[in-house]
C-alpha positions as CSV (number, residue, x, y, z in Angstrom):
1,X,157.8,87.6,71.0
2,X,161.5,86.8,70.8
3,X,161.7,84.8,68.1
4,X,160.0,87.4,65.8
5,X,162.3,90.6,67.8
6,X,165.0,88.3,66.2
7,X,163.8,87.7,62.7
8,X,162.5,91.8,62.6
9,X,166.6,92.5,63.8
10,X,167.9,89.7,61.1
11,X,166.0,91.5,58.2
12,X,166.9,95.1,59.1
13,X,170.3,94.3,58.7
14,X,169.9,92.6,55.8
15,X,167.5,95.6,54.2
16,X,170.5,98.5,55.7
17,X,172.6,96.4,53.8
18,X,170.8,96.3,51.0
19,X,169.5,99.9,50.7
20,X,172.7,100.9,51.5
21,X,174.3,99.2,48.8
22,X,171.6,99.5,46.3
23,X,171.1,103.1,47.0
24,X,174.7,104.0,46.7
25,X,174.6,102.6,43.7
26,X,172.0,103.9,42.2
27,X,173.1,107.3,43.1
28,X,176.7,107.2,41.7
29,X,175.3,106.4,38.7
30,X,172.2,108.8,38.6
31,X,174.0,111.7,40.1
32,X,174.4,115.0,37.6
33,X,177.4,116.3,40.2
34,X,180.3,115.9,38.8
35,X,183.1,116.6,41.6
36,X,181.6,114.3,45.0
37,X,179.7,111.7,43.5
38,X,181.4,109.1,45.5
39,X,180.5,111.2,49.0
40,X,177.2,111.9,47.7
41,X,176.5,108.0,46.8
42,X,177.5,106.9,50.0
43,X,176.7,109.6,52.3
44,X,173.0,108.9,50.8
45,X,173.5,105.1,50.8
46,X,174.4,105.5,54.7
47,X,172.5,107.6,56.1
48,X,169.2,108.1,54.3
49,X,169.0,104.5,52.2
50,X,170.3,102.2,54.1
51,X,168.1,103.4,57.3
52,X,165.2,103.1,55.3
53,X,165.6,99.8,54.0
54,X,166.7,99.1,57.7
55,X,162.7,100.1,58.4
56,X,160.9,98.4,55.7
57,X,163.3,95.1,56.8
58,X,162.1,95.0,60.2
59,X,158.4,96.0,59.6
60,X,158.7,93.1,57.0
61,X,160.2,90.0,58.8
62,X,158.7,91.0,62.0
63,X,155.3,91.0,60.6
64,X,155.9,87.9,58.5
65,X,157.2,86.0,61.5
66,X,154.1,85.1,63.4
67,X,153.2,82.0,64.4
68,X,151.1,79.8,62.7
69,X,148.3,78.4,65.4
C-alpha cells in the first residue's frame, strides 16, 4: 500500500505541474480579456488546473501501480 501512496503522490505532482503549466497556457492564449490575462492564466493554472490535473495524476498512477500477482 505504500509503494502505490508513493507512485499516486509522484504523479499528482507531476499532473499539478502539468495542468498548471498547460492550463496557464492555454488560457493566456485563449483569453478575450485584454487587461489581466497574465492573472487570469495563472490564477486559473493554480488554482483550478493544476488541482485538477493534481486529481487525475493520483487517481492514475495509484490505480496503475498494483501489483502484478
Amino acid at each position: 500500500m505504500g509503494r502505490r501512496l508513493a507512485v499516486g503522490v509522484l504523479a499528482a505532482l507531476l499532473g499539478y505541474a502539468i495542468g498548471g503549466l498547460g492550463g496557464g497556457f492555454l488560457v493566456s492564449v485563449l483569453s478575450s480579456n485584454p487587461h489581466d490575462r497574465s492573472v487570469e492564466a495563472a490564477m486559473t493554472g493554480a488554482f483550478v488546473l493544476g488541482p485538477l490535473g493534481a486529481l487525475v495524476g493520483f487517481v492514475s498512477g495509484f490505480l496503475r501501480s498494483r501489483r502484478q500477482a
